[in-house]
Residue frames as a rotation matrix with the C-alpha (Angstrom) as fourth column:
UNK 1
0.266 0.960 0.088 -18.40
-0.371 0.186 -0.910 26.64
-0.890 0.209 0.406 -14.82
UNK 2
0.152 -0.519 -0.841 -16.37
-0.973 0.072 -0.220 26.48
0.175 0.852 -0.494 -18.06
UNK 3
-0.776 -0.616 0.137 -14.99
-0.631 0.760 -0.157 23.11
-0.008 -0.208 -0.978 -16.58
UNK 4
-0.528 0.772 0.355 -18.14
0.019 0.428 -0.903 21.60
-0.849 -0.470 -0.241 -15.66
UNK 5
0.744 0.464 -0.480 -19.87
-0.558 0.038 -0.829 22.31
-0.366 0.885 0.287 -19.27
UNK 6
0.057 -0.586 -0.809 -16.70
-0.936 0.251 -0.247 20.17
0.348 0.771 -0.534 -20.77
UNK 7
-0.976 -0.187 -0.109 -17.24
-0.184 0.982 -0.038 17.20
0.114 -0.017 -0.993 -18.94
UNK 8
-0.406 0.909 -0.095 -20.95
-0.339 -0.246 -0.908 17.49
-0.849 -0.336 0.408 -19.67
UNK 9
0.232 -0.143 -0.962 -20.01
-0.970 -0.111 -0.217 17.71
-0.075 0.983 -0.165 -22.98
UNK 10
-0.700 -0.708 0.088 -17.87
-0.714 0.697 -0.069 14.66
-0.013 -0.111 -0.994 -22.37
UNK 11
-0.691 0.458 0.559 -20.56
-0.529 0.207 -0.823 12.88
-0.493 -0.865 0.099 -21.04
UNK 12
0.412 0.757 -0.507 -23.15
-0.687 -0.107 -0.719 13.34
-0.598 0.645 0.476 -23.26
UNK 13
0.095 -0.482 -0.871 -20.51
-0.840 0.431 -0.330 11.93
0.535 0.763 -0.364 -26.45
UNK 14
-0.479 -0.803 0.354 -20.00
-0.859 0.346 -0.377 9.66
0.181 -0.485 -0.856 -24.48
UNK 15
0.150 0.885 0.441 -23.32
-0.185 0.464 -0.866 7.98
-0.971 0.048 0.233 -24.61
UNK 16
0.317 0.013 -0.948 -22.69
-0.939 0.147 -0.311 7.15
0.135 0.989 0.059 -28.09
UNK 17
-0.314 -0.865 0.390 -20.10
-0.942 0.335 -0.016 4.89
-0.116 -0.373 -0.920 -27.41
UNK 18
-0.097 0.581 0.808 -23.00
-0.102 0.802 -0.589 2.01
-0.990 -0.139 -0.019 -27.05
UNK 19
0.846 0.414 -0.336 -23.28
-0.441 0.191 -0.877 1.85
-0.298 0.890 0.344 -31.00
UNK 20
0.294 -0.794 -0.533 -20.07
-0.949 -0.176 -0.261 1.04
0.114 0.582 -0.805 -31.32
UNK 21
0.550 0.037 -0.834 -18.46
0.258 0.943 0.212 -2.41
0.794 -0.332 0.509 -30.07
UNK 22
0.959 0.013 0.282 -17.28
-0.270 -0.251 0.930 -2.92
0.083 -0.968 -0.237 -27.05
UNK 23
0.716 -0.553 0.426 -13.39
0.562 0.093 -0.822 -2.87
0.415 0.828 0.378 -28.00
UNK 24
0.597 -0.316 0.737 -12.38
-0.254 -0.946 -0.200 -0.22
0.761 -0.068 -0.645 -25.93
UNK 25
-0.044 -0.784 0.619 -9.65
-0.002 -0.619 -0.785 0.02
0.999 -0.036 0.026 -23.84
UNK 26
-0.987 -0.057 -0.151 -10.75
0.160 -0.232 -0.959 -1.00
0.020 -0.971 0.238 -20.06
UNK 27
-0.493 0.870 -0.007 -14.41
0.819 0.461 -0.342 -1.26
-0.295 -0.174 -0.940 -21.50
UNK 28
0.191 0.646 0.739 -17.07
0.661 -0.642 0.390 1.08
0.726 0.414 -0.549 -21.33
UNK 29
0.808 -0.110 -0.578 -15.68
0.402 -0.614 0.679 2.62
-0.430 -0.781 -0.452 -18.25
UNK 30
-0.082 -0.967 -0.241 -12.48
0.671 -0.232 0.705 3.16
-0.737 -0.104 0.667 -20.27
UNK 31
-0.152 0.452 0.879 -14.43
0.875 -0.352 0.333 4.90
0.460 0.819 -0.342 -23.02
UNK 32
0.750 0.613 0.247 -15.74
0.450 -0.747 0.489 7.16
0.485 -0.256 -0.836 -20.18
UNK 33
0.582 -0.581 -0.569 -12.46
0.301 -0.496 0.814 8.08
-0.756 -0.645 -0.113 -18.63
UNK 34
-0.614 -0.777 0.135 -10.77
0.695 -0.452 0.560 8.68
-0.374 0.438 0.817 -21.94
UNK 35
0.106 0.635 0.765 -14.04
0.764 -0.545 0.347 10.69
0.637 0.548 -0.542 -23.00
UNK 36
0.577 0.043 -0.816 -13.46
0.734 -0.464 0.495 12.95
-0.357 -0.885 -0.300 -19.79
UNK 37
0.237 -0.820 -0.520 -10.25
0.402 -0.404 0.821 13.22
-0.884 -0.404 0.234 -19.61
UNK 38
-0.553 -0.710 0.436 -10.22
0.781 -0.260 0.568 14.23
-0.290 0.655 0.698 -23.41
UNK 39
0.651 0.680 0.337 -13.22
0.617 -0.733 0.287 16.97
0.442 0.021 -0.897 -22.84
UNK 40
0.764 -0.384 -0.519 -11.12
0.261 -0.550 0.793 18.47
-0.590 -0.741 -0.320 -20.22
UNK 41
-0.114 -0.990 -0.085 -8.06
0.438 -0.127 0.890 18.45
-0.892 0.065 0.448 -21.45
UNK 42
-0.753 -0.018 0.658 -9.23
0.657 -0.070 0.750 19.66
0.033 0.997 0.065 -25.25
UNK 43
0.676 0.725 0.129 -11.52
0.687 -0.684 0.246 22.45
0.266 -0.078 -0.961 -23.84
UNK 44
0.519 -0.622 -0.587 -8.23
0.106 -0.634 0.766 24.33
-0.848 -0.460 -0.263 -21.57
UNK 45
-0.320 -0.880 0.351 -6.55
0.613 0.091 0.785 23.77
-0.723 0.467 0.510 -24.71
UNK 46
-0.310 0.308 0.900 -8.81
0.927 -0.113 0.358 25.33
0.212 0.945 -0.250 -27.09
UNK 47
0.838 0.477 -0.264 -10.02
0.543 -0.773 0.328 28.19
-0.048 -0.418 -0.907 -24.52
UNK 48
0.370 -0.578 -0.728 -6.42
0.297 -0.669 0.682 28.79
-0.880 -0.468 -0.076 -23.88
UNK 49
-0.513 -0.488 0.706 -5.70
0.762 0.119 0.636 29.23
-0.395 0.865 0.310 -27.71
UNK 50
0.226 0.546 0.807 -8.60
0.835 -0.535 0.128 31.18
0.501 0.645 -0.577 -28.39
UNK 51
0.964 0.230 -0.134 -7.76
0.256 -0.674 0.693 33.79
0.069 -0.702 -0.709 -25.00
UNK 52
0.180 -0.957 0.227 -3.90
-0.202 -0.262 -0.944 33.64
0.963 0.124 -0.240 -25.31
UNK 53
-0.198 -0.489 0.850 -4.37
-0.823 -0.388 -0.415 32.44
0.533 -0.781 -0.325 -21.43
UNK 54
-0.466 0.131 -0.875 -4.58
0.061 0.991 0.116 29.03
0.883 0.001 -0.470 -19.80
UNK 55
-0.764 0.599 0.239 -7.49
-0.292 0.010 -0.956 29.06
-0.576 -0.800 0.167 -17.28
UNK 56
-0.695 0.719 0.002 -10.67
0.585 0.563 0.584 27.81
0.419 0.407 -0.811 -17.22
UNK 57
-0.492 0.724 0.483 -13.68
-0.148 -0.617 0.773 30.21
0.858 0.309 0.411 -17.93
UNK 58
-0.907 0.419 -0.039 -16.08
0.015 -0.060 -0.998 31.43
-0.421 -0.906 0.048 -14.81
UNK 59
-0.355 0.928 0.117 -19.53
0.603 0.323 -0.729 31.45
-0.714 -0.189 -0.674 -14.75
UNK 60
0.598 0.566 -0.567 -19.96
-0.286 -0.511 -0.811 34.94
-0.749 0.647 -0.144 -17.06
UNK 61
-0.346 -0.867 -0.359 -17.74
-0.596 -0.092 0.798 33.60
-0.725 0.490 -0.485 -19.32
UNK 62
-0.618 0.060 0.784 -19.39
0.130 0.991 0.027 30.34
-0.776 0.118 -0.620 -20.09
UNK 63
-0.146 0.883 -0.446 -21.37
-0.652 -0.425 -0.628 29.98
-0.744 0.199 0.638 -23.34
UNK 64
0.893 0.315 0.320 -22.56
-0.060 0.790 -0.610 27.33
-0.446 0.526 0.725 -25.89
UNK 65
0.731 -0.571 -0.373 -19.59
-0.270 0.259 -0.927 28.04
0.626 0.779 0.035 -27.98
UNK 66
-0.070 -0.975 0.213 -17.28
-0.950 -0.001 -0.313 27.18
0.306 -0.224 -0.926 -25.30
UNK 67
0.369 0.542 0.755 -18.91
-0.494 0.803 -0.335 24.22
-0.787 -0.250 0.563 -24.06
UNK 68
0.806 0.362 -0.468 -18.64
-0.591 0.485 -0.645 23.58
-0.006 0.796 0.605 -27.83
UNK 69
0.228 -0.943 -0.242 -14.57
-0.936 -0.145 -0.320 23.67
0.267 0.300 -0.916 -27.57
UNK 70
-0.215 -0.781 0.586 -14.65
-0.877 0.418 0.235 20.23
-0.429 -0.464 -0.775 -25.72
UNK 71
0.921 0.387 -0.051 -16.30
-0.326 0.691 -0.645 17.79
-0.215 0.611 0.762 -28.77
UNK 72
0.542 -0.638 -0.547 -12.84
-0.421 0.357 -0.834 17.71
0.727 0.683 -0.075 -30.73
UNK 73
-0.433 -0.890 0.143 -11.12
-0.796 0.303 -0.523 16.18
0.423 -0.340 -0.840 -27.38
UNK 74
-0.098 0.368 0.925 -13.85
-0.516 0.776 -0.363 13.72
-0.851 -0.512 0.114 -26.34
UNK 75
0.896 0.398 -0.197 -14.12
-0.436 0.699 -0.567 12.55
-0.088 0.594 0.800 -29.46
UNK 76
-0.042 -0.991 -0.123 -10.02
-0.618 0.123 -0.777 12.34
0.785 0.044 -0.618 -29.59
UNK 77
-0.748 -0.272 0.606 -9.80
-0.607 0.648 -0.460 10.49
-0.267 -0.712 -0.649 -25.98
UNK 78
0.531 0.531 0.661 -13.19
-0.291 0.846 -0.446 7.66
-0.796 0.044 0.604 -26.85
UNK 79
0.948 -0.043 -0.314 -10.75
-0.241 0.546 -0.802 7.16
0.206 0.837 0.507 -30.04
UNK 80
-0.038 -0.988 -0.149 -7.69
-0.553 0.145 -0.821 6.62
0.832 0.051 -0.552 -28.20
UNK 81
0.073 0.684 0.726 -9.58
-0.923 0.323 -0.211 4.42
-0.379 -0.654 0.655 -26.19
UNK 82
0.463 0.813 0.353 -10.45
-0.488 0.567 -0.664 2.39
-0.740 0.135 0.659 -28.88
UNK 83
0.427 -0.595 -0.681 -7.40
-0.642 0.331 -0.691 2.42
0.637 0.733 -0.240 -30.61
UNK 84
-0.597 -0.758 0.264 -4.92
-0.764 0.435 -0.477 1.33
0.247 -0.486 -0.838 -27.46
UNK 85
0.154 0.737 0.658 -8.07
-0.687 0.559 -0.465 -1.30
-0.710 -0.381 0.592 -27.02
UNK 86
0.934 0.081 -0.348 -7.54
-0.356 0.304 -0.884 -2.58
0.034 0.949 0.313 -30.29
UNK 87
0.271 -0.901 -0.338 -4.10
-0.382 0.222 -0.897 -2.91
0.883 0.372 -0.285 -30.34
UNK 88
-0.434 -0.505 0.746 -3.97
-0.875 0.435 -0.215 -4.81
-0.216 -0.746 -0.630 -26.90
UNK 89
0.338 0.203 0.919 -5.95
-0.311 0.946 -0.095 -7.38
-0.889 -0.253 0.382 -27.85
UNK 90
0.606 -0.549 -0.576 -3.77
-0.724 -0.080 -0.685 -7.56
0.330 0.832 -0.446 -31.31
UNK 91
-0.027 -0.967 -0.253 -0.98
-0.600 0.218 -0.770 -8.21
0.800 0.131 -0.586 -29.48
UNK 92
-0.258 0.276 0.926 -2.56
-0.748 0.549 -0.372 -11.10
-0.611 -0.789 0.064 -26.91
C-alpha cells in the first residue's frame, strides 16, 4: 500500500507540470515517468532511512506522513526532467 500512495503522490505533483513550459525531457509523458519514478524511488529511500530497513510499508503501516515521504523525489525526478530537457535542446 505504501507503494501505491507514492505514485499517487507522484501523480498528483505531477499535474502541476502544465504551468510550467513544455521543456521537459520526452514531453509531458517524460515529466510523468521522471515524476514516478522519482516518488518511488524517494519514498523506499526515505522509509528506509526513517525504519533502518529497505521495504516498502503494508497496508497497517501506511499513513499520510508516509505518503508524505514521496514529494521530495517527485519533485527531484519532474526537475531532472526538465533539466536533461533543457540541456538537450542546448546542445541541438
Amino acid at each position: 500500500m505504501g507503494m501505491l500512495g507514492w505514485v499517487m503522490m507522484g501523480l498528483a505533483l505531477w499535474h502541476f507540470t502544465i504551468f510550467l513550459p513544455d521543456r521537459f525531457y520526452g514531453g509531458i509523458v517524460g515529466a510523468f515517468v521522471g515524476s514516478l519514478l522519482g516518488a518511488a524511488i524517494g519514498g523506499l529511500l526515505i522509509y528506509a532511512l526513517a525504519n533502518s530497513e529497505l521495504a516498502v510499508p503494508g497496508r497497517s503501516e501506511t499513513t499520510i506522513a508516509v505518503v508524505l515521504y514521496a514529494v521530495p523525489g517527485a519533485l527531484l525526478g519532474i526537475a531532472a526532467a526538465y533539466a536533461l530537457g533543457i540541456s538537450r535542446r542546448r546542445s541541438a
